[in-house]
C-alpha positions in Angstrom: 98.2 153.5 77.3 96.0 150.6 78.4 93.1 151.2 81.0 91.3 148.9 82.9 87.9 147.8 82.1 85.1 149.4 83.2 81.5 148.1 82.9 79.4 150.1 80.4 77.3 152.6 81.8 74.6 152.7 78.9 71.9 150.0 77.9 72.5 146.4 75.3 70.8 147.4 72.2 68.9 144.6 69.6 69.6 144.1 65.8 67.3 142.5 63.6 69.5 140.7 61.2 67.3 140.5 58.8 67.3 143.8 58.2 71.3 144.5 58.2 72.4 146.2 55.1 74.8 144.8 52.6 78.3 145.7 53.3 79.5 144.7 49.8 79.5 148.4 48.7 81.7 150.0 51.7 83.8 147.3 52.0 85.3 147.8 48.1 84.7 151.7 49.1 87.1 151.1 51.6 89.6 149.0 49.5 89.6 151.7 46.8 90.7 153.6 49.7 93.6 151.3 50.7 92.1 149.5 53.1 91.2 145.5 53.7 88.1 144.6 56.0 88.2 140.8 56.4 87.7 138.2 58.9 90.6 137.6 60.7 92.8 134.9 60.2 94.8 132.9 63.3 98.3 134.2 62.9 97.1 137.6 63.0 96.0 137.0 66.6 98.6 138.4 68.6 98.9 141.3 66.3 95.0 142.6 66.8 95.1 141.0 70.0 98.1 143.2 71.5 96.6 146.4 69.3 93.4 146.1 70.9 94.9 145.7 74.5 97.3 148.8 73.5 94.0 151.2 71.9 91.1 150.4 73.8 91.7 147.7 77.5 92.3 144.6 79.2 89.2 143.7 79.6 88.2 144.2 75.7 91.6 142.4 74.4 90.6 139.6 76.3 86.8 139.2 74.8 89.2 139.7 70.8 91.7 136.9 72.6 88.0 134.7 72.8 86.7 135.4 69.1 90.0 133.9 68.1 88.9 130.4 69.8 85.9 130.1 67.2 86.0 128.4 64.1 85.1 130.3 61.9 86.7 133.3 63.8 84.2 135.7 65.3 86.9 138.9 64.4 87.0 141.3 61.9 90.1 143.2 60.9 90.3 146.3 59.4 94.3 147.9 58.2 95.9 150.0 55.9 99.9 148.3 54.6 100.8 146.6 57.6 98.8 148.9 60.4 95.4 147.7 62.2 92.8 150.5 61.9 90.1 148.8 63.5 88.3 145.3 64.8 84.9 143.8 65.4 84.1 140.6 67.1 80.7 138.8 68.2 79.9 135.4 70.5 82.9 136.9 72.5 80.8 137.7 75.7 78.0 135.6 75.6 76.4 133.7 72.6 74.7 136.4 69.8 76.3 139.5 71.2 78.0 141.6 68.9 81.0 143.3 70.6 83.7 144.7 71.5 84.4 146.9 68.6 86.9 149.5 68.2 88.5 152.0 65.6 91.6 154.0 65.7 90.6 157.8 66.5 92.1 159.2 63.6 90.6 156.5 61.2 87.1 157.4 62.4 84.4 158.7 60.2 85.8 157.1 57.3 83.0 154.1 57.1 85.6 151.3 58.6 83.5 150.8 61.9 79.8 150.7 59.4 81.9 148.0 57.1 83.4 145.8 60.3 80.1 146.6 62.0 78.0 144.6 58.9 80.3 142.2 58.1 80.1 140.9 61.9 76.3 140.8 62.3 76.3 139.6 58.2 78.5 136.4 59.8 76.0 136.0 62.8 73.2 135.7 60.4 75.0 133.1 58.1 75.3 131.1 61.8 71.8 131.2 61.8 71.3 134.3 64.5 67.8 136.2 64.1 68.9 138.8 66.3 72.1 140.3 67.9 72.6 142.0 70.8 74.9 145.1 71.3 76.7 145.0 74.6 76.6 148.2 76.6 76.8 150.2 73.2 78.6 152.9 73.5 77.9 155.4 70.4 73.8 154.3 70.5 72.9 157.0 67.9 75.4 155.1 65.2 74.0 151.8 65.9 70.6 153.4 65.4 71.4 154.8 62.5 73.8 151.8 60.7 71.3 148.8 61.3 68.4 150.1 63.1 69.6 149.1 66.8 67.0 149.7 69.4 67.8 149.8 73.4 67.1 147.2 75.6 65.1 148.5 78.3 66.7 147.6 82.1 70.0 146.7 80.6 72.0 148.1 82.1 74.8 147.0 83.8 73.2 143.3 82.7 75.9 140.6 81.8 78.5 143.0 82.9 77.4 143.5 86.5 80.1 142.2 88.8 83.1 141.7 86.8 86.3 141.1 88.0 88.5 143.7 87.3 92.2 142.5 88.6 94.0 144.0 91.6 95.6 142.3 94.0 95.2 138.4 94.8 93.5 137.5 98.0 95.8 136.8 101.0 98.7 138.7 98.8 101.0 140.8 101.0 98.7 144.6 102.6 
């Protein structure tokens, strides 16, 4: 079920991170509810890794494959027993973006995306970000909502113009 990337067609957004709500609260909602939000650990990385190329694409397993790289590691992990309900990462793209971010459709509306969605720009702040940036954010209305995400105006395609997006190598048979 994997697709190829595409670059977003909607605008970054900005986070104040001094603003971000404490996640504290959904996070032991959530484990009440049978399921642990925590930052990833390195031999988890080709389990989320591999989910998040199955769920969402290439191009946004390779950015998870990235957050791995960083001590600490920029990904949060959301499951339920031994299954992955959903992941956050930031400085995967470019330094202080937040992103890419994903939760299983039938999880949704459940508060796992808020909680991994905190926790994320919560970390950023700790590593002494003011601000965060939301790459080509998809559901703008949550992030506007959550933490008070505004868009960035003329941002789109930004950092995502021109990607490389596979297909057959130069010179390589017609």
């Amino acid at each position: 079920m994997s697709r190829g990337y595409s670059p977003p067609a909607v605008h970054d957004m900005l986070v104040r991170l001094y603003d971000v709500p404490e996640p504290s609260a959904r996070i032991a909602a959530l484990h009440q509810a049978g399921v642990d939000v925590r930052r990833a650990l390195a031999p988890e990385k080709h389990v989320i890794v591999s989910w998040v190329r199955q769920q969402f694409s290439e191009g946004w397993a390779s950015e998870c494959e990235v957050s791995f790289a960083r001590l600490p590691i920029s990904c949060f992990r959301a499951q339920r027993g031994q299954d992955v309900l959903g992941f956050a990462c930031y400085d995967a793209t470019a330094k202080a973006f937040f992103g890419p971010t994903g939760v299983l459709e039938s999880e949704r509306k459940q508060g796992i995306g808020t909680a991994l969605l905190l926790m994320a720009l919560h970390a950023m702040a700790a590593e002494g970000y003011a601000y965060a940036i939301i790459g080509g954010a998809g559901p703008a209305e949550f992030y506007a909502k959550a933490v008070g995400a505004v868009t960035i105006a003329g941002s789109t395609p930004g950092i995502y113009a021109d990607l490389l997006r596979g297909g057959r190598p130069q010179g390589q048979g017609r």
